[in-house]
MIZANU-816106 format. One record per residue (C-alpha): y, x, z. Coordinates in steps of 0.25 Angstrom, whole numbers, plus 5000, padded with zeros to 4 digits. Last residue first. Example, Ala and Ser with C-alpha at 12.3 -4.5 7.8 and 13.67 -1.06 7.14 Angstrom:
<rs>
<r y="4996" x="5055" z="5029"/>
<r y="4982" x="5049" z="5031"/>
</rs>
This chain:
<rs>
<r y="4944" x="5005" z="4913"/>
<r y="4939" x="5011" z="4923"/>
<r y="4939" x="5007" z="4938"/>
<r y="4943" x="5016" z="4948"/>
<r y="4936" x="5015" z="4963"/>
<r y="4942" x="5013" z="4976"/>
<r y="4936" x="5001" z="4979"/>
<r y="4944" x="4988" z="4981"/>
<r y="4938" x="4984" z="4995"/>
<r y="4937" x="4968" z="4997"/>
<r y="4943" x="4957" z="5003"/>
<r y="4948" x="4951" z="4990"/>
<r y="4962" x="4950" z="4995"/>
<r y="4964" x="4961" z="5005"/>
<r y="4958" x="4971" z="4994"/>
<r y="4968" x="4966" z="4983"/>
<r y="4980" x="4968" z="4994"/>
<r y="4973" x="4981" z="4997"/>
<r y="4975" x="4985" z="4982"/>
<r y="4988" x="4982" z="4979"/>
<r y="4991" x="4993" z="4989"/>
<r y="5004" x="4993" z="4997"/>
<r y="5013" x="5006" z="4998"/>
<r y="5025" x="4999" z="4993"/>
<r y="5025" x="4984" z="4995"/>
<r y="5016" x="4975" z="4987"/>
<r y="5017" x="4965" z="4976"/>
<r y="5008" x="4957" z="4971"/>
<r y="5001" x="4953" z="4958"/>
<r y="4987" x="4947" z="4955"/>
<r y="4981" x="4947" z="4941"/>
<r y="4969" x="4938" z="4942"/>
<r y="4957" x="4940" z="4930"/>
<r y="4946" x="4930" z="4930"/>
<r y="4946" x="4932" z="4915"/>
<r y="4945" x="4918" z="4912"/>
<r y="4954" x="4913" z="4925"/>
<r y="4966" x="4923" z="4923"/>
<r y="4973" x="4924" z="4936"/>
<r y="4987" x="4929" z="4938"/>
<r y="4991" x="4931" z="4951"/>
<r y="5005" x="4933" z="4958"/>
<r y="5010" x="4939" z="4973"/>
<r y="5024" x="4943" z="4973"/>
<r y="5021" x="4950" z="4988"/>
<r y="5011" x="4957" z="4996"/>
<r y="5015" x="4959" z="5011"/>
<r y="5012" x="4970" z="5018"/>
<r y="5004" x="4975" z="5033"/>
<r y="5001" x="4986" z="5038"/>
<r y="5016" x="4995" z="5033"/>
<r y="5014" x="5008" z="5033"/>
<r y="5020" x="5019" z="5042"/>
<r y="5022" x="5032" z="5038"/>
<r y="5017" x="5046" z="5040"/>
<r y="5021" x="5061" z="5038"/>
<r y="5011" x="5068" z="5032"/>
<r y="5004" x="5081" z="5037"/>
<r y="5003" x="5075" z="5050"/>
<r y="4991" x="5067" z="5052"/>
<r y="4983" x="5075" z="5064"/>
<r y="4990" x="5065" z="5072"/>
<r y="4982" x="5053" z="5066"/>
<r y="4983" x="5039" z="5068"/>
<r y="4973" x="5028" z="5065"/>
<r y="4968" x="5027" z="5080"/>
<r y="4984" x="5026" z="5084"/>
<r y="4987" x="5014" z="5075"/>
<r y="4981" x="5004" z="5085"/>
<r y="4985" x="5010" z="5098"/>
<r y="4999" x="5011" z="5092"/>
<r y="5000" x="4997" z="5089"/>
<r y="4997" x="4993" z="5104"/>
<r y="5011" x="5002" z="5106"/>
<r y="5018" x="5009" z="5096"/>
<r y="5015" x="5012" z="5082"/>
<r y="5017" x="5027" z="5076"/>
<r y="5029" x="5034" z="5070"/>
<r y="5028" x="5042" z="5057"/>
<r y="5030" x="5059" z="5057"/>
<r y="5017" x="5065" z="5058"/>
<r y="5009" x="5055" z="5050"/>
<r y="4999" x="5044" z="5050"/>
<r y="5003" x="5030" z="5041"/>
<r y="5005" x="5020" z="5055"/>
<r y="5003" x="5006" z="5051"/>
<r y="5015" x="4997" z="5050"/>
<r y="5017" x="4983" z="5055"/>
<r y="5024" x="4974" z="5044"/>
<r y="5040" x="4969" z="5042"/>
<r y="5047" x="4955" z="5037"/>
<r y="5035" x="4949" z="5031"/>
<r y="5038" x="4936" z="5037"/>
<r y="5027" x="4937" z="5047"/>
<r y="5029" x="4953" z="5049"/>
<r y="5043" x="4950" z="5053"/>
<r y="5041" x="4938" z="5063"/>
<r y="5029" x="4947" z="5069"/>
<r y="5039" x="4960" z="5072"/>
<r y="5050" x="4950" z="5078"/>
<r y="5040" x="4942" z="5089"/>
<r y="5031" x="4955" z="5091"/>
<r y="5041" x="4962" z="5098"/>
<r y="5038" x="4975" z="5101"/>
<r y="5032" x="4979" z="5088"/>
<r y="5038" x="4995" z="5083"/>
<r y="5050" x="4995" z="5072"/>
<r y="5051" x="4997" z="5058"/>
<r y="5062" x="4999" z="5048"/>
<r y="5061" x="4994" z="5032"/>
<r y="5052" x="4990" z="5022"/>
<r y="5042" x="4979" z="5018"/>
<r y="5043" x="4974" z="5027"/>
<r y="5051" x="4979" z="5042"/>
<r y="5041" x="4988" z="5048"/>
<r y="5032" x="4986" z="5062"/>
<r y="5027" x="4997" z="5069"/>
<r y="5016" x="4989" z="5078"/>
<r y="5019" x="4993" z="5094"/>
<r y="5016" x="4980" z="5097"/>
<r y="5005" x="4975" z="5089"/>
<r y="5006" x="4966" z="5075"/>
<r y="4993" x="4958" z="5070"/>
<r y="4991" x="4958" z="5057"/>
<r y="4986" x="4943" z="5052"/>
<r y="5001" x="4938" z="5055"/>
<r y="5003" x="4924" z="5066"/>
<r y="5003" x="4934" z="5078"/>
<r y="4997" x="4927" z="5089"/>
<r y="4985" x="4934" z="5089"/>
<r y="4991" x="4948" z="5094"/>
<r y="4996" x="4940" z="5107"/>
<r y="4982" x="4936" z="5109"/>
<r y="4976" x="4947" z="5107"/>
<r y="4986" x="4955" z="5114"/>
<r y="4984" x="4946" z="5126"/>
<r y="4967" x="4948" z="5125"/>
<r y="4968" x="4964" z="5125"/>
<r y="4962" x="4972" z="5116"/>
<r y="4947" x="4975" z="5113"/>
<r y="4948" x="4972" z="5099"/>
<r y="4936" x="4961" z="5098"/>
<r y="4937" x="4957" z="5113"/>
<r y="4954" x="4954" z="5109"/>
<r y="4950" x="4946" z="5099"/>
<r y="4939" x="4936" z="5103"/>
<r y="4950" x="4935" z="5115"/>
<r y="4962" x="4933" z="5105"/>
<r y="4951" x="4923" z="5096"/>
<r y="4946" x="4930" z="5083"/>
<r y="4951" x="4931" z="5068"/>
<r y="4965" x="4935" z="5068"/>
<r y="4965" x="4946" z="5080"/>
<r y="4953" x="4951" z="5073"/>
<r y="4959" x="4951" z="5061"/>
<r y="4974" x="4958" z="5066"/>
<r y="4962" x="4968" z="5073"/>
<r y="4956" x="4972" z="5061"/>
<r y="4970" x="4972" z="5052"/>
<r y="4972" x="4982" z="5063"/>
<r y="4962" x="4990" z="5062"/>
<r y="4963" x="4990" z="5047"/>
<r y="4978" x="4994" z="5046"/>
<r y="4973" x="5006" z="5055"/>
<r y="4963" x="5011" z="5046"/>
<r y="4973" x="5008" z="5033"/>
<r y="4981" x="5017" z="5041"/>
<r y="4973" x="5030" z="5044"/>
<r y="4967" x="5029" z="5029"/>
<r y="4982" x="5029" z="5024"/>
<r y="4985" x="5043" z="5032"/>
<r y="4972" x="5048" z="5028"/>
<r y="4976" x="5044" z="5013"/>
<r y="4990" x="5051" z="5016"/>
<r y="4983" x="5065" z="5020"/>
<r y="4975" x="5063" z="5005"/>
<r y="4988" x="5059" z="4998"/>
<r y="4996" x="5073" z="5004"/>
<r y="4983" x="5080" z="5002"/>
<r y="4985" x="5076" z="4988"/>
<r y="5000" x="5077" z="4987"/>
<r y="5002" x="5091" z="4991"/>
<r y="4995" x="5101" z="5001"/>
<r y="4998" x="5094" z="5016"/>
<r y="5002" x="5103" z="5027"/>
<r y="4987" x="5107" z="5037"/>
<r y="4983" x="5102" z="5048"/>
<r y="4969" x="5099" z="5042"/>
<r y="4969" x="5086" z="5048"/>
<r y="4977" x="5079" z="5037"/>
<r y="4970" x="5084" z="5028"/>
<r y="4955" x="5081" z="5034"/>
<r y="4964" x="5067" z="5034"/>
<r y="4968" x="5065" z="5019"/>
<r y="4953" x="5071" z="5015"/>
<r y="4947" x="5060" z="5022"/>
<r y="4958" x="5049" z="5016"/>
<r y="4953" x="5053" z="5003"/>
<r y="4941" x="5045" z="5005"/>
<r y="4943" x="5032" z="4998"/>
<r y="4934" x="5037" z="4987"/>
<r y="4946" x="5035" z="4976"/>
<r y="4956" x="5042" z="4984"/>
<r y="4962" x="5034" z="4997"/>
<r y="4975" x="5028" z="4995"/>
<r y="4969" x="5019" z="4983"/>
<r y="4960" x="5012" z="4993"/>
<r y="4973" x="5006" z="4997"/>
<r y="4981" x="5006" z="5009"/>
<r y="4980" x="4995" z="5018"/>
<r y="4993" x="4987" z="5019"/>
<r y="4988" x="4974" z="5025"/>
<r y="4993" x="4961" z="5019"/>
<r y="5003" x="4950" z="5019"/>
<r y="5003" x="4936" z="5026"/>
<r y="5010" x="4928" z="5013"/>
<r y="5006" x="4937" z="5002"/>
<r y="4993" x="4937" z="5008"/>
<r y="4991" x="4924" z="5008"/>
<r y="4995" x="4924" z="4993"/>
<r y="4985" x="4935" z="4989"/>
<r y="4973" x="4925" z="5000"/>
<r y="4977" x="4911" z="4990"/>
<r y="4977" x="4921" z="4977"/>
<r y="4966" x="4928" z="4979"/>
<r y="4957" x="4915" z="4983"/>
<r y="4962" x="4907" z="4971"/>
<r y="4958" x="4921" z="4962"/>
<r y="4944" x="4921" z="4966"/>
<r y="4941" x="4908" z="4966"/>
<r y="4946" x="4909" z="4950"/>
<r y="4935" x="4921" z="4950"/>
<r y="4942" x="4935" z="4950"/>
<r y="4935" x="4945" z="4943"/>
<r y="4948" x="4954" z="4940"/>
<r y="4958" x="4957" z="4947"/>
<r y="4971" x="4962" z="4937"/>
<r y="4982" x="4967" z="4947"/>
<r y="4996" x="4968" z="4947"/>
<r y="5004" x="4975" z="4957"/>
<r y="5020" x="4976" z="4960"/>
<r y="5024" x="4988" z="4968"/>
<r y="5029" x="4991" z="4982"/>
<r y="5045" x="4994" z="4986"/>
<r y="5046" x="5007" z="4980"/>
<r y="5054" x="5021" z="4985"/>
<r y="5039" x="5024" z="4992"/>
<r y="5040" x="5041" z="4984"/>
<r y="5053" x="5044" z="4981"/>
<r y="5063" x="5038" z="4967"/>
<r y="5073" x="5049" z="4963"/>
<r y="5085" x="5043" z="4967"/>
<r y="5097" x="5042" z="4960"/>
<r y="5091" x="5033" z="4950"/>
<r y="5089" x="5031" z="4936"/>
<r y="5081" x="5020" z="4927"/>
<r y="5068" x="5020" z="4918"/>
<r y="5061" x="5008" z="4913"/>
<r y="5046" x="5006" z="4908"/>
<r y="5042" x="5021" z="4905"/>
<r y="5027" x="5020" z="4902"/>
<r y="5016" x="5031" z="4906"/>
<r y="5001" x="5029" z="4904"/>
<r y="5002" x="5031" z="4890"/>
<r y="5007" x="5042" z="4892"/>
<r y="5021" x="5049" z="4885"/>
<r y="5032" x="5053" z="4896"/>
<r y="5036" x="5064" z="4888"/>
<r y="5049" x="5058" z="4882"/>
<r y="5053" x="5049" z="4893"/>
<r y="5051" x="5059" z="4905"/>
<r y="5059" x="5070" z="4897"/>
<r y="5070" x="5062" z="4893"/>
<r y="5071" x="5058" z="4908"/>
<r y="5071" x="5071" z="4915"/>
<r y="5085" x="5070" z="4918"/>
<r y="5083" x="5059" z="4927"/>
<r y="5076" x="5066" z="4935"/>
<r y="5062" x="5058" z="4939"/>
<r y="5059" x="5044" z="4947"/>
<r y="5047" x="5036" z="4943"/>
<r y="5045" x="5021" z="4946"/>
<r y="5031" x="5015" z="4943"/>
<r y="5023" x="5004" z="4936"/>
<r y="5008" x="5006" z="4938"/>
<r y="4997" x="5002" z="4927"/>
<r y="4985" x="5005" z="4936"/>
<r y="4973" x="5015" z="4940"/>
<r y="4983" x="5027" z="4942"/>
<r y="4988" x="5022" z="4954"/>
<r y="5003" x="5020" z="4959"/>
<r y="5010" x="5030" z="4969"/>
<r y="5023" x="5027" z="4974"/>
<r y="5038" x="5030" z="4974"/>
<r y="5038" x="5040" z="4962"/>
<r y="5048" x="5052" z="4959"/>
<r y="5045" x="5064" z="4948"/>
<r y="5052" x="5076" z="4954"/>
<r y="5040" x="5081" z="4963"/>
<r y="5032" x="5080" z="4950"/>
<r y="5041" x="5091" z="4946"/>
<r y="5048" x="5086" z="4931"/>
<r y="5042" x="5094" z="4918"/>
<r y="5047" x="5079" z="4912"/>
<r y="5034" x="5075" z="4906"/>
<r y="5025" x="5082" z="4913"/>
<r y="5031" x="5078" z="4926"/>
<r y="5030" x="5064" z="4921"/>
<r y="5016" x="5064" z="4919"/>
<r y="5013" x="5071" z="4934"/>
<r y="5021" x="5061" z="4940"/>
<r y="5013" x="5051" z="4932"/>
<r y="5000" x="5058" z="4937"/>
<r y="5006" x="5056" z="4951"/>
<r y="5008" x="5042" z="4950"/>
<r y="4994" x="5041" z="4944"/>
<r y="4991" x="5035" z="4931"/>
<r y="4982" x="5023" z="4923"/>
<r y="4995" x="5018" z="4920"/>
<r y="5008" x="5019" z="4920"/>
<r y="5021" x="5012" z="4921"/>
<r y="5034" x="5018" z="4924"/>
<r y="5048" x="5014" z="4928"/>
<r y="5055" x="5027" z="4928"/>
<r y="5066" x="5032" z="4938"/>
<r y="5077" x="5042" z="4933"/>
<r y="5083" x="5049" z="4942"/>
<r y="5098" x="5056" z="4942"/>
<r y="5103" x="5041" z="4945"/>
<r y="5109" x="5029" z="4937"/>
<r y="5104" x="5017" z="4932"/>
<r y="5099" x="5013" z="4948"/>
<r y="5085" x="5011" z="4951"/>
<r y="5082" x="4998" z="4958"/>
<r y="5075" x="4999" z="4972"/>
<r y="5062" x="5001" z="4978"/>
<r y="5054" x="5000" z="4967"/>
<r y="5042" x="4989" z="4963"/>
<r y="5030" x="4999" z="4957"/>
<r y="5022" x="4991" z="4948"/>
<r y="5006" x="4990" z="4948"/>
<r y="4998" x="4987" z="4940"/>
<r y="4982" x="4986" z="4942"/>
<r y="4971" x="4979" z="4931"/>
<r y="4973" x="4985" z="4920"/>
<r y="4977" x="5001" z="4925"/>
<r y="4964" x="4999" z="4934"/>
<r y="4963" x="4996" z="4948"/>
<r y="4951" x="4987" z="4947"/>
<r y="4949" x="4974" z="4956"/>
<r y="4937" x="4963" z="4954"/>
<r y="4940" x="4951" z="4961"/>
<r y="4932" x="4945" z="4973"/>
<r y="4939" x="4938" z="4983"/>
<r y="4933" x="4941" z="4999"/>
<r y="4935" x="4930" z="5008"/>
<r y="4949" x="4926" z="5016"/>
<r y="4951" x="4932" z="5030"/>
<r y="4962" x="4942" z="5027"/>
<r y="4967" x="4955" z="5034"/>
<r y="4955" x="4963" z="5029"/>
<r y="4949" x="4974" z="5035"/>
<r y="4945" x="4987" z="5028"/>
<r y="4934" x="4996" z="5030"/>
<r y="4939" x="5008" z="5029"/>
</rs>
C-alpha cells in the first residue's frame, strides 16, 4: 500500500530500530486488580520474547494448558515489554520457582477473580530510543508530535500486522476464500491480516479524499473526486483533517457505544473535543456496516466471502497522549514517549511523523 499521510509537514529523518534497547513498551490495564481472587495476575517484563513464547515459558513451568494462561494483548519479540498475565492461583509456587530466564522478570503479582481475557487493557505506555536525529531534527518532531497530540492521528495498522515480507495478508484472504473453518492461531492471524489489509485500504482512501477536500478549492475538489459540488462544500466546512460522511459509524472515545452520523452538528462537537471517532469496518460475519454515503465508501473494501471470523469495528482515527522527549544533543539520541489506546501501533505514529515507511526488517544487535 502506498500509504497517505494526514499531515503536510516535510519528511524528518531519524534512524528507527525495533530492538529490545531501543523499544519499551508497557501494558496500561483496564482496571486495578483486587487482593483477593482465585487468579493470580503477574506484572511481567520481558525481553527479546513473544507473548506466545511467554505462554509457552509459563506452561512449562507450571504444566498449565496454554488455553489456561490469560493475556490481554500481544507485545513483540523485538522489545523490552511489560505485561499482565492471568493463571490459577494455585499454580503460584510452581510459576515462581520454575520461572528461571533471563528474559522473564516477576515485578509484582496480585489476585483477581477474573482471569484476565484477551483486549481487557486500556493501551500501553511507549518508549523509543531514534537515533540520528540532528538538533533540526528534533525541533521539527517535537512542534508536528505536539500537533498531533492536539488533532490526533490515523489508526493504520502496522507493518508488524503483516509477517516480516508484508505479504501474509495473501495467504489470510486464499484462506478466507477457501470456505473452509479456520485450523488454530496461525490461519486465525493470517485471516485477521487480510481483514486489517482491507481496513488499512479503506482508511487510505479516505485520508485521500479528507486531503483532497483540505488542499483544493470545493469545485477543484469535487472534479478530482467526481462527487457532487454541495457535498464538497458541506464536507469542507468541517474544521477536523478527517472529514465525517453521513451514515459514518461514529463511537464514543476511547470506548463506549456507537451510533450512525445523521446529524453532523453533535457527531463533529465530539470528534473535535476527542469525545468519540468514526470507525472503519474490520470484515466479518457477524459486525454491522456503515450506512448511507459512508457505505459507498466502505463497501469496495468489504468482503462477503469473509466469514470465518467474526468482525469488529476499529476506530480511523485516535489521539496519542502524555507525550515527552528527551534529546541528547552529543549523541543525537531523542527518546520520545506517548501513550496510545489499545490496538494503536507506536509505529504509524513514528511513520506519520517522519513521513516515511519503517521497513519491516529486524535489526540485530
Amino acid at each position: 500500500m502506498n500509504k497517505t499521510y494526514a499531515y503536510t509537514h516535510d519528511p524528518i529523518k531519524f534512524n528507527f530500530a525495533q530492538t529490545i534497547e531501543r523499544f519499551f513498551v508497557e501494558e496500561i490495564p483496564l482496571f486495578k486488580f483486587a487482593d483477593k481472587g482465585a487468579n493470580l495476575i503477574l506484572k511481567i517484563k520481558k525481553s527479546d520474547m513473544s507473548t506466545f513464547k511467554l505462554i509457552t515459558v509459563i506452561a512449562k513451568a507450571t504444566k498449565l494448558e496454554h488455553r489456561d494462561i490469560g493475556y490481554a494483548g500481544l507485545k513483540d519479540k523485538n522489545a523490552t515489554t511489560i505485561q499482565y498475565i492471568s493463571i490459577p492461583k494455585q499454580y503460584e509456587k510452581d510459576v515462581i520457582k520454575n520461572l528461571t530466564t533471563e528474559k522473564i522478570e516477576i515485578l509484582e503479582k496480585f489476585y483477581s477473580k477474573f482471569p484476565i481475557k484477551v483486549g481487557q487493557l486500556k493501551g500501553n505506555n511507549f518508549s523509543i530510543v531514534l537515533h540520528d536525529v540532528t538538533k533540526k531534527a528534533k525541533n521539527s518532531i517535537e512542534k508536528v508530535a505536539h500537533t498531533m497530540i492536539e488533532n490526533g492521528i490515523p489508526n493504520y495498522y502496522g507493518y508488524q500486522r503483516f509477517g516480516e515480507d508484508s505479504k501474509s495478508y495473501l495467504q489470510g484472504q486464499e484462506i478466507a476464500h477457501s470456505g473452509k473453518k479456520l485450523k488454530g492461531a496461525k490461519e486465525k492471524l493470517l485471516v485477521s491480516a487480510y481483514q486489517s489489509y482491507l481496513y488499512n485500504e479503506w482508511l487510505n482512501e479516505r485520508i485521500n479524499i479528507s486531503k483532497i477536500i483540505s488542499k483544493n478549492k470545493p469545485e477543484d475538489a469535487a472534479k478530482i473526486l467526481d462527487y457532487p459540488l454541495e457535498l464538497i462544500k458541506i464536507l469542507s466546512q468541517q474544521k477536523q483533517f478527517f472529514k465525517l460522511f453521513i451514515g459514518d459509524d461514529i463511537q464514543a472515545y476511547p470506548f463506549g457505544k456507537s451510533y450512525f452520523l445523521q446529524n453532523f452538528d453533535k457527531a463533529l462537537h465530539e470528534f473535535q473535543t476527542h469525545k468519540s471517532s468514526p470507525t472503519g469496518l474490520l470484515v466479518g460475519s457477524k459486525v454491522h456496516r456503515a450506512m448511507a454515503d459512508a457505505k459507498h465508501l466502505e463497501l469496495p473494501y468489504d468482503d462477503n466471502e469473509l466469514y470465518a471470523l467474526k468482525g469488529d469495528r476499529r476506530y480511523a482515527w485516535i489521539f496519542p497522549e502524555n507525550l515527552n522527549l528527551n534529546y541528547n544533543e552529543q549523541s543525537e539520541k531523542l527518546t520520545i514517549e506517548f501513550y496510545l489506546p489499545k490496538g494503536a501501533y507506536a509505529t504509524t505514529f513514528l511513520e506519520e511523523i517522519g513521513k516515511f515507511s519503517l521497513k519491516p526488517k529486524i535489526t540485530r544487535r
